[in-house]
Each structure stands twice: as C-alpha cells, then as structure tokens.
VOBA-1610 file (N, C-alpha, C; in pm, whole numbers, padded with zeros to 5 digits, always signed):
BEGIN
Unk+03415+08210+02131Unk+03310+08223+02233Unk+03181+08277+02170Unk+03075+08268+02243Unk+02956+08258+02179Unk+02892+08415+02225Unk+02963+08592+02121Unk+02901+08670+02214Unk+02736+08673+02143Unk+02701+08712+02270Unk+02549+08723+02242Unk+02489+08937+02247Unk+02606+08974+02308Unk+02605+09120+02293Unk+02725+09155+02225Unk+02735+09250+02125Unk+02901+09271+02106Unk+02877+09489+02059Unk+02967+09508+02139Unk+02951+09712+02124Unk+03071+09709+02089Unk+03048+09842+01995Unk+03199+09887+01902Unk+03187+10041+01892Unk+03288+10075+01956Unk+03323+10247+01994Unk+03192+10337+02021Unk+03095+10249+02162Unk+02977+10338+02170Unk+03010+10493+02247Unk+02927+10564+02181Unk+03017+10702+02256Unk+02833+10748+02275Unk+02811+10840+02364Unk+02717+10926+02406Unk+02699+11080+02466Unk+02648+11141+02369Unk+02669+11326+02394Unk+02566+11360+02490Unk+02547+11438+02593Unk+02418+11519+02611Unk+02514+11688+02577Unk+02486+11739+02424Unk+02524+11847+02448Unk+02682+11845+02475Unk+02768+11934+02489Unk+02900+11908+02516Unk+02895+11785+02608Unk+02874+11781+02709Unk+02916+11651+02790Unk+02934+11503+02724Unk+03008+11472+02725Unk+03055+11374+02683Unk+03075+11255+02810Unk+02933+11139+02775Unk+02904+11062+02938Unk+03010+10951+02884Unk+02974+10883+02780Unk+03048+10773+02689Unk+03097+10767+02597Unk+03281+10757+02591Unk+03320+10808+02488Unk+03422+10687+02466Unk+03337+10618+02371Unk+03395+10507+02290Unk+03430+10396+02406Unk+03298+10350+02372Unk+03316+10180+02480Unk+03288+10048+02368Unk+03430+09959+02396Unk+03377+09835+02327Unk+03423+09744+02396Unk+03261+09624+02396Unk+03291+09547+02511Unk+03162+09447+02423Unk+03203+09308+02472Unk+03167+09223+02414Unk+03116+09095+02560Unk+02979+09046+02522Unk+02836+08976+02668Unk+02905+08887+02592Unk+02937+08787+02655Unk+02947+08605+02597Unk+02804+08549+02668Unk+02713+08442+02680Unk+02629+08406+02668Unk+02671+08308+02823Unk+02575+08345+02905Unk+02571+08299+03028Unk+02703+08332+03112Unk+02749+08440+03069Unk+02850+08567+03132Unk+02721+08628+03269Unk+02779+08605+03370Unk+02717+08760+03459Unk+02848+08854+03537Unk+02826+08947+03423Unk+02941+09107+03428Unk+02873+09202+03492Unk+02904+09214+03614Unk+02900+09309+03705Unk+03024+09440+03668Unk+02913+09558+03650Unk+02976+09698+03603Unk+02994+09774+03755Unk+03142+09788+03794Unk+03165+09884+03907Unk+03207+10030+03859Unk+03213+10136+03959Unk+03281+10260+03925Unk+03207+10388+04011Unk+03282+10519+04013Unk+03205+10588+04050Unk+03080+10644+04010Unk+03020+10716+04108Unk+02919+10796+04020Unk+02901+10887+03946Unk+02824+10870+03849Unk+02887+10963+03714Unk+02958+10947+03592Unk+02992+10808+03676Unk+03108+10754+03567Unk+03055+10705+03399Unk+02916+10679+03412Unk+02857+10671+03300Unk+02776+10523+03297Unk+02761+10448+03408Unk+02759+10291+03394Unk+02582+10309+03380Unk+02532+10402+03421Unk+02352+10343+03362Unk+02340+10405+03263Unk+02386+10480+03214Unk+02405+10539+03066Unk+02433+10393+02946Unk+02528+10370+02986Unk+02576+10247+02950Unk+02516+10119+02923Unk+02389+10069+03041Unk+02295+09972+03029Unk+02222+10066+02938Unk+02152+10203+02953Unk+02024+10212+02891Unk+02031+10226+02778Unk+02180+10270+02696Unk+02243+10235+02560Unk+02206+10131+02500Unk+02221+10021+02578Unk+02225+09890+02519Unk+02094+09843+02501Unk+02040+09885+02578Unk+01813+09861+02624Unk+01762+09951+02488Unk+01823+10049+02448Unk+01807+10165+02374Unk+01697+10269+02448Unk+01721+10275+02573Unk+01647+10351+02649Unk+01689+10474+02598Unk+01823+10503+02573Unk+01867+10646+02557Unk+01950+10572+02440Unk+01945+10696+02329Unk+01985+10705+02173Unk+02126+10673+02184Unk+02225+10594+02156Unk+02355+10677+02118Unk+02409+10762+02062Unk+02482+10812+02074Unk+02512+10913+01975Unk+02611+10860+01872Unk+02705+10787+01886Unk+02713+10755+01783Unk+02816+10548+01824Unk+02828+10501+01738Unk+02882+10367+01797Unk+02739+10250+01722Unk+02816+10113+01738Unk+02703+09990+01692Unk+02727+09890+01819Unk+02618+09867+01825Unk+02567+09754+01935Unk+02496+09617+01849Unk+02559+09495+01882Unk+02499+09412+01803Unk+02429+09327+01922Unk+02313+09247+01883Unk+02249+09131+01996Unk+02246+09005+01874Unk+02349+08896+01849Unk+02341+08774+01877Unk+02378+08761+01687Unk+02431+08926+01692Unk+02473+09006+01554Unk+02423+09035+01475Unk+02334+09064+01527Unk+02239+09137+01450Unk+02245+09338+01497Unk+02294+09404+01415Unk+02271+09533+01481Unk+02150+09585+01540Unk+02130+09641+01656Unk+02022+09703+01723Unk+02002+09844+01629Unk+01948+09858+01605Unk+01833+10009+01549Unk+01687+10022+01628Unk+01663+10131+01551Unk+01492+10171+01615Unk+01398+10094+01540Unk+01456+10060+01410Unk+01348+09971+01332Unk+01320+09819+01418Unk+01396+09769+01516Unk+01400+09645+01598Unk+01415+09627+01712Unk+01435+09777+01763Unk+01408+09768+01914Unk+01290+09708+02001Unk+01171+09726+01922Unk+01069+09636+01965Unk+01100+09526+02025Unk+01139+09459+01907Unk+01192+09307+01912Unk+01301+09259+02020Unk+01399+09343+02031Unk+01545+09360+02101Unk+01504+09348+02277Unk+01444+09478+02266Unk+01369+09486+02407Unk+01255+09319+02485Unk+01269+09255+02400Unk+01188+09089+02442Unk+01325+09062+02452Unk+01398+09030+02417Unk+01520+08948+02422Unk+01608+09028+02578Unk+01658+09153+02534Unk+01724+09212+02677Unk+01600+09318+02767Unk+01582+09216+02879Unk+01521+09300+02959Unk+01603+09374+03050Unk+01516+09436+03135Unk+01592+09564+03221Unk+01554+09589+03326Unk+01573+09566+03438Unk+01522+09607+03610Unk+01616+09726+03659Unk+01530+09869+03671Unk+01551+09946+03669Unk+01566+10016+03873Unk+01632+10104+03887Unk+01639+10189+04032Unk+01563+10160+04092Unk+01435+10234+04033Unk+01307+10285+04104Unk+01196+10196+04098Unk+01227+10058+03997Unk+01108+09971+04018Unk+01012+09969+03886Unk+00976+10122+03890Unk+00882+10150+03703Unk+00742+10085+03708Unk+00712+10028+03816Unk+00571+09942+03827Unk+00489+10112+03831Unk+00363+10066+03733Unk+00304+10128+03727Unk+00190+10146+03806Unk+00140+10254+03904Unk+00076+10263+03996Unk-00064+10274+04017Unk-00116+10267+03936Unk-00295+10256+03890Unk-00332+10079+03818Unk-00205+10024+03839Unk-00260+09923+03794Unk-00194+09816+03885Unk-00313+09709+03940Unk-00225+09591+03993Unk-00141+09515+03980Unk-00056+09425+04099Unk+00053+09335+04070Unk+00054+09259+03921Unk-00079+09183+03929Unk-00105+09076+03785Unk-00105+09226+03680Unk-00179+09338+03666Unk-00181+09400+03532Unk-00041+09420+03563Unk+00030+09458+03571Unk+00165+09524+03607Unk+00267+09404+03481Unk+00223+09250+03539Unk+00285+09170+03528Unk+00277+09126+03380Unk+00140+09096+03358Unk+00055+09084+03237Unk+00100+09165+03116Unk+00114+09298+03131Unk+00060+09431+03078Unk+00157+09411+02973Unk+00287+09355+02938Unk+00376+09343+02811Unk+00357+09211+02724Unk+00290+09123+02807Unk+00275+09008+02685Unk+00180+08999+02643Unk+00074+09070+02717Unk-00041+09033+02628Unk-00059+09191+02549Unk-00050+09322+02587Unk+00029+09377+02503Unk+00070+09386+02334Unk+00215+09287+02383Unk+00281+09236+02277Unk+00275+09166+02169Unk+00128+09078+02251Unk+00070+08998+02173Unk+00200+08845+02162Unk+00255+08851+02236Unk+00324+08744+02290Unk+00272+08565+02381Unk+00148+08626+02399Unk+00071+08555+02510Unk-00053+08590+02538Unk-00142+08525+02525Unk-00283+08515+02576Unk-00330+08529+02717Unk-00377+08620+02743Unk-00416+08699+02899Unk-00426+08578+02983Unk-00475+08469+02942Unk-00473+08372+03043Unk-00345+08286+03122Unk-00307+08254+02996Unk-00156+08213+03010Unk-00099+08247+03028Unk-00053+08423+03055Unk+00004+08538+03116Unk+00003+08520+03273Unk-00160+08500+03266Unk-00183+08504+03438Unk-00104+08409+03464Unk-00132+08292+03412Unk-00099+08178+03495Unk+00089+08171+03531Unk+00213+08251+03415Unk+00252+08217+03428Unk+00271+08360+03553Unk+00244+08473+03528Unk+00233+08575+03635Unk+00242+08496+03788Unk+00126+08397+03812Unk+00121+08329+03940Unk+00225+08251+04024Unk+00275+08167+03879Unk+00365+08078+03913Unk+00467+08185+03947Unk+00509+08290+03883Unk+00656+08332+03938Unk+00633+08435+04084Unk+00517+08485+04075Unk+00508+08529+04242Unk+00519+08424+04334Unk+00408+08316+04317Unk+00420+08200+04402Unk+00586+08155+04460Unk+00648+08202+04340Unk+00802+08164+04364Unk+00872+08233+04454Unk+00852+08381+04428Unk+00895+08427+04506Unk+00831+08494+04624Unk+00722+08404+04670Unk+00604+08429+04822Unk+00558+08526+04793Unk+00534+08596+04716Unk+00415+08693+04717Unk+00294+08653+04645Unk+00201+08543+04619Unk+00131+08514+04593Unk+00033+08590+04605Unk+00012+08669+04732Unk-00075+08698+04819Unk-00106+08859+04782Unk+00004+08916+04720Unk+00014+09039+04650Unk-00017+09057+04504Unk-00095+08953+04421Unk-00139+08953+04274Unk-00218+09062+04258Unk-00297+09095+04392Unk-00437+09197+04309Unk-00407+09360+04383Unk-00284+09349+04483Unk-00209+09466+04549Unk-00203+09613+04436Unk-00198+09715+04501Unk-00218+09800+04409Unk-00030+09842+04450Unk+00092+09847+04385Unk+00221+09896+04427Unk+00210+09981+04517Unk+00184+10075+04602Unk+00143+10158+04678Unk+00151+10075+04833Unk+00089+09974+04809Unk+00076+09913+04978Unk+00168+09822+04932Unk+00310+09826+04836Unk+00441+09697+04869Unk+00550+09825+04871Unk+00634+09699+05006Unk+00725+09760+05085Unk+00826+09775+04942Unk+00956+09855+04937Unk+01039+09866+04861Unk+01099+09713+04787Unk+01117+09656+04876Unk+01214+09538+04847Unk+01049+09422+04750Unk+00939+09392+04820Unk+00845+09360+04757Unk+00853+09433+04615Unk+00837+09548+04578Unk+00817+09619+04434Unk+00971+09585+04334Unk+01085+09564+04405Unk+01195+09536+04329Unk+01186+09402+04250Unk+01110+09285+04367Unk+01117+09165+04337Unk+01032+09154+04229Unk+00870+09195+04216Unk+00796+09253+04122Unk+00883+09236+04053Unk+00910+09363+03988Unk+00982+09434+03863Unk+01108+09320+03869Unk+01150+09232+03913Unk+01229+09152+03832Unk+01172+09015+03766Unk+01044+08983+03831Unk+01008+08884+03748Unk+00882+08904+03632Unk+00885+09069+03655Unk+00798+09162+03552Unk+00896+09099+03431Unk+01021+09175+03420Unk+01142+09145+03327Unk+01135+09024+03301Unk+01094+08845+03321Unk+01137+08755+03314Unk+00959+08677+03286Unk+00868+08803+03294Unk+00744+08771+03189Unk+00761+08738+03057Unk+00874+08800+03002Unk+00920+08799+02877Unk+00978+08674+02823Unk+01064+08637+02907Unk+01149+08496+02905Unk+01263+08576+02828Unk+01326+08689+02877Unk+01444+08738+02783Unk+01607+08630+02749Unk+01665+08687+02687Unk+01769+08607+02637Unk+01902+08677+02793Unk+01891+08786+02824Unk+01996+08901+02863Unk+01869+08979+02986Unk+01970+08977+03111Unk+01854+09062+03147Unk+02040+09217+03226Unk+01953+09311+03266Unk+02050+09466+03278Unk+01977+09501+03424Unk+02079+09494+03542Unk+02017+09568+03621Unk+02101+09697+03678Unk+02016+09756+03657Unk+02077+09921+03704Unk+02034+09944+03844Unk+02155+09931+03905Unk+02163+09959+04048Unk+02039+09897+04138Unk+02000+09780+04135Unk+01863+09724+04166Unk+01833+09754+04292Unk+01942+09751+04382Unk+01902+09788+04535Unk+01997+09959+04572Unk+02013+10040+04511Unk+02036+10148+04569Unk+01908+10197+04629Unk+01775+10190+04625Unk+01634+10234+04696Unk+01630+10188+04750Unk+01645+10072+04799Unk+01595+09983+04878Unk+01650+10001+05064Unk+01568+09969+05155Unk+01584+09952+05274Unk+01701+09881+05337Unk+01802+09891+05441Unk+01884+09726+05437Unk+01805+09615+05460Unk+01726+09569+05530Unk+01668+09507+05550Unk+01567+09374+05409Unk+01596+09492+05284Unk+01499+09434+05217Unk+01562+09373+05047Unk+01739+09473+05111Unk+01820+09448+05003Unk+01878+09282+04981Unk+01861+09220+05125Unk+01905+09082+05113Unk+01797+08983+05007Unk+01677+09011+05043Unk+01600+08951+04908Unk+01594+08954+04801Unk+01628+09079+04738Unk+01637+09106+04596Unk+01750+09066+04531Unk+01924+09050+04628Unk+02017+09010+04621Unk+02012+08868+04557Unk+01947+08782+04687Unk+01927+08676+04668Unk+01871+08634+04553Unk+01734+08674+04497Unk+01673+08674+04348Unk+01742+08679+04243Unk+01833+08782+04248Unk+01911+08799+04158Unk+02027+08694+04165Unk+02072+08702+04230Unk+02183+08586+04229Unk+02110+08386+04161Unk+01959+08335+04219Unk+01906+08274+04184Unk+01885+08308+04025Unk+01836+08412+03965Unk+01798+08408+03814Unk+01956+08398+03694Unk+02044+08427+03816Unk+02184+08399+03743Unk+02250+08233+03746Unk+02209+08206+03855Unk+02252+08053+03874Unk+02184+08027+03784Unk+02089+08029+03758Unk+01991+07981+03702Unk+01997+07996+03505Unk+02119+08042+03493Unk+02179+08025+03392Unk+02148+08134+03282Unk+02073+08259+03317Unk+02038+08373+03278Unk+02157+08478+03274Unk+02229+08529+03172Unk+02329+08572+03085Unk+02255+08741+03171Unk+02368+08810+03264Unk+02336+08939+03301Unk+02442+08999+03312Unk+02390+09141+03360Unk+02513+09261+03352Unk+02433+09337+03429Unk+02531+09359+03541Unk+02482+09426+03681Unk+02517+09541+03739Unk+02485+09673+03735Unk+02550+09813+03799Unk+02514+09797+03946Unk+02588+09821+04038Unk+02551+09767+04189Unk+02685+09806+04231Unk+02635+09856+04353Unk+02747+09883+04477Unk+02795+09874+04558Unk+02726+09711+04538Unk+02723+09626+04659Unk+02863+09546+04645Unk+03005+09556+04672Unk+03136+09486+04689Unk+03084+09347+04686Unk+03047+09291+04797Unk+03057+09121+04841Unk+02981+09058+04754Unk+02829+09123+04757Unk+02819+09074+04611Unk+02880+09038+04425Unk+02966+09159+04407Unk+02977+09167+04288Unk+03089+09048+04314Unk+03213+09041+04404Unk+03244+08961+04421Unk+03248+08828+04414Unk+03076+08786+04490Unk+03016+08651+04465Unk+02973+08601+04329Unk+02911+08687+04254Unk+02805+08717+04148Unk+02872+08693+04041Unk+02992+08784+04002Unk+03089+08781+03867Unk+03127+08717+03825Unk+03116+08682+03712Unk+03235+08551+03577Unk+03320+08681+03547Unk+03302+08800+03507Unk+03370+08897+03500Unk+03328+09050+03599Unk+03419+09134+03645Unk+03404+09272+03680Unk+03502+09353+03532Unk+03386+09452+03468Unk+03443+09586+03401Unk+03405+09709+03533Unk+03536+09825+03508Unk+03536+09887+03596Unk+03496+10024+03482Unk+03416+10107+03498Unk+03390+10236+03392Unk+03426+10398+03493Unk+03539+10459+03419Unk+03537+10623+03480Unk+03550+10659+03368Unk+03504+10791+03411Unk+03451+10887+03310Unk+03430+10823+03146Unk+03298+10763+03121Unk+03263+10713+03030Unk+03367+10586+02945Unk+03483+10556+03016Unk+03543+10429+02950Unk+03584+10339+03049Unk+03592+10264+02952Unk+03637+10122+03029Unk+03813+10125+03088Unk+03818+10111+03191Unk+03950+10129+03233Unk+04014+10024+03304Unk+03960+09890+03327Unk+03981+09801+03373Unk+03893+09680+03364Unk+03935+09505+03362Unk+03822+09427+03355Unk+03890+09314+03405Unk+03855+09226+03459Unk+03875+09106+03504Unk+03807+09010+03576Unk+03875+08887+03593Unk+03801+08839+03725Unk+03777+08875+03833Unk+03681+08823+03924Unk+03690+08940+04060Unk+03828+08894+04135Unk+03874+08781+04166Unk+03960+08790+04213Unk+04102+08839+04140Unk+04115+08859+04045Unk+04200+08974+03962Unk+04153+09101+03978Unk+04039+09118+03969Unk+04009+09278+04017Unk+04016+09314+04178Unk+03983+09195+04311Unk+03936+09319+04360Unk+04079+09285+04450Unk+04217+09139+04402Unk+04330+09124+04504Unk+04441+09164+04369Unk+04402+09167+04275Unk+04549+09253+04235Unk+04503+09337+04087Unk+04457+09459+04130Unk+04414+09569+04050Unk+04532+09632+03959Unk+04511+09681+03873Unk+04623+09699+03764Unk+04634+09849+03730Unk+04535+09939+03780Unk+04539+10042+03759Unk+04528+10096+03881Unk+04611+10271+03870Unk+04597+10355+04027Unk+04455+10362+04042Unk+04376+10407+03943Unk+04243+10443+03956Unk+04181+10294+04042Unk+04148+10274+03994Unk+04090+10128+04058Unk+04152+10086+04178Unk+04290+10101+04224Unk+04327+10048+04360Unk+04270+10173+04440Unk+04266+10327+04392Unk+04227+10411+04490Unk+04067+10407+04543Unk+03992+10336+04374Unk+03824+10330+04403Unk+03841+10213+04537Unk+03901+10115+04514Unk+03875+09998+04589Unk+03923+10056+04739Unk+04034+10111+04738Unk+04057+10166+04901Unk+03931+10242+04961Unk+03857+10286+04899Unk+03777+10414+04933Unk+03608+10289+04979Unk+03603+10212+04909Unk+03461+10108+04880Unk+03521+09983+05011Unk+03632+09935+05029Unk+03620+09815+05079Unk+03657+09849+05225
//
C-alpha cells in the first residue's frame, strides 16, 4: 500500500505527563481515518505532532518517507494542512487576505492568481459575498468553512482536522460536515478528530480509537462501532451512542 504518512513509537512529554506514549500508525493515500476517544486522551496532541505544531518528544514521523524535522517543516506544512477548533483566521485582516496570506507569502503564487483562486473556492462554497468581510461579522460555521478552504489554498497532499465543529452552533455544524465530507469524496487523503458518531461512521475507510495517549483499537467502522474488541471501547461506545 501506498503510505503517504508512516509514525514509529511517537511518544510526547509535557514535563512528567506523559500525553503520547509510543504511537505507530501508518496514512495510506486517499485513507480518511477518523480518530475517536475520550477527552484527554491525547488525539489533538496527536494531529499537531504530525503538523509539527507541537515538538515530539521523542519518535519519527515520515511524509511520503521522507522524515519530518524542523529543517523541512516549512515544506511539510504545504503538503499536510490543518483546520483547527477555533478557526485561526486572523482578525485584522480580510476574508481574501486571510485566504491569500500563505501563498503569496510563500511565494507559492502570485497575489493575483491567489485571488482568483481565493474566489473560485468561496464562490464554491456561497460565500462569495464575504471576500472583503472582516472575520468578526462571520457567523461560526461561515469562519470554519473559511479556514477549510484557507487549508486547500495550498493544494495540500493530507489535510488534519482537529475537532472542526466542537465551536460551532448546531445549526451551522451541518455545513462544515458537509464540506468536509465533499473535500474527502473528493479524493483528499484525511484524518479527522470529531465527536460527531454518524458522521465518523459515514466518513471512515478506517476508525483508530486513542486512550490515554495509545492506540487501543482500529478498524472499519462497521467493525468498530457493531463488534468492538475491547472493554474500553464497548464502554466509550455505550456512553457516545
């Protein structure tokens, strides 16, 4: 199989606490692995490992096998993007700078051609009308959608979403759902922290289940969520469904 992520005994300290302690788990390429578990359990620790948002402490992460370091995270970070809780749109600057602001930047793309492709992907997803909006006057679910086709300015290889609709309104979680589920059909290789059951359900080629910083279970969803293999996991699932 063709992995395009592959981790080998990633472990992570803050100080005694010990969040991740020795995870190895291997992205095949147009995989979307939805990460379940409690809270705490270590699962955005886990994406921002891989983003290199936060250092490991110790363990190797490869992208497409090439090891990730700080000398190439630059680079790494174009390939796996990341749609984060809270959105991260920056608030002094408009929808288009917001959108713009990493490729031209990056020097990836010419401000024009930025815009244009900036347009086309709001247009896509009806907010056209919100290009020159300052984040401040968009509703929650508007700023999520943002920030996911912020991530897909890039044209990444892998995209990581950490809990994309825990902020969000009910009302506003069905759109972002939907988006997401579209950028996966759509043949975009992801890995999803979410707590949303019916979704992960719908969504998954695989479910990994993470407590206390390891992997303790993985399968298909219908192996995970109609015949679970561990107590832990049949008691999470009694408690969630």
């Amino acid at each position: 199989m063709d992995n395009i992520i592959t981790i080998k005994n990633l472990k992570k300290h803050y100080g005694n606490n010990e969040v991740l302690r020795g995870i190895n788990f291997s992205l095949v390429k147009n995989e979307n692995v939805v990460i379940l578990g409690p809270s705490g359990s270590g699962k955005s620790t886990f994406l921002r490992c891989i983003n290199h948002i936060e250092e490991p402490t110790s363990g190797e992460i490869y992208f497409n096998s090439t090891l990730i370091t700080n000398k190439n995270i630059q680079k790494i970070r174009q390939d796996i993007g990341m749609v984060f809780q809270h959105f991260n749109l920056i608030n002094n600057l408009t929808v288009m700078d917001n959108l713009i602001l990493a490729p031209t930047k990056l020097k990836i793309m010419e401000r024009e051609a930025a815009e244009k492709k900036a347009h086309s992907l709001l247009r896509h997803i009806g907010l056209s009308s919100k290009a020159y909006s300052y984040p401040s006057s968009l509703s929650g679910g508007q700023k999520q959608r943002i920030a996911i086709i912020r991530s897909m300015m890039l044209s990444p290889k892998v995209l990581l979403f950490d809990e994309p609709t825990s902020a969000l309104d009910p009302e506003s979680i069905g759109d972002v759902l939907s988006l997401i589920r579209e950028v996966a059909n759509a043949g975009m290789t992801t890995m999803i922290v979410t707590h949303e059951m019916n979704f992960a359900k719908e969504i998954a080629s695989r479910i990994i289940f993470i407590d206390k910083g390891k992997i303790i279970e993985e399968g298909t969803p219908t192996e995970f969520f109609t015949h679970p293999q561990t107590p832990r996991v049949r008691e999470f699932l009694q408690k969630v469904l």
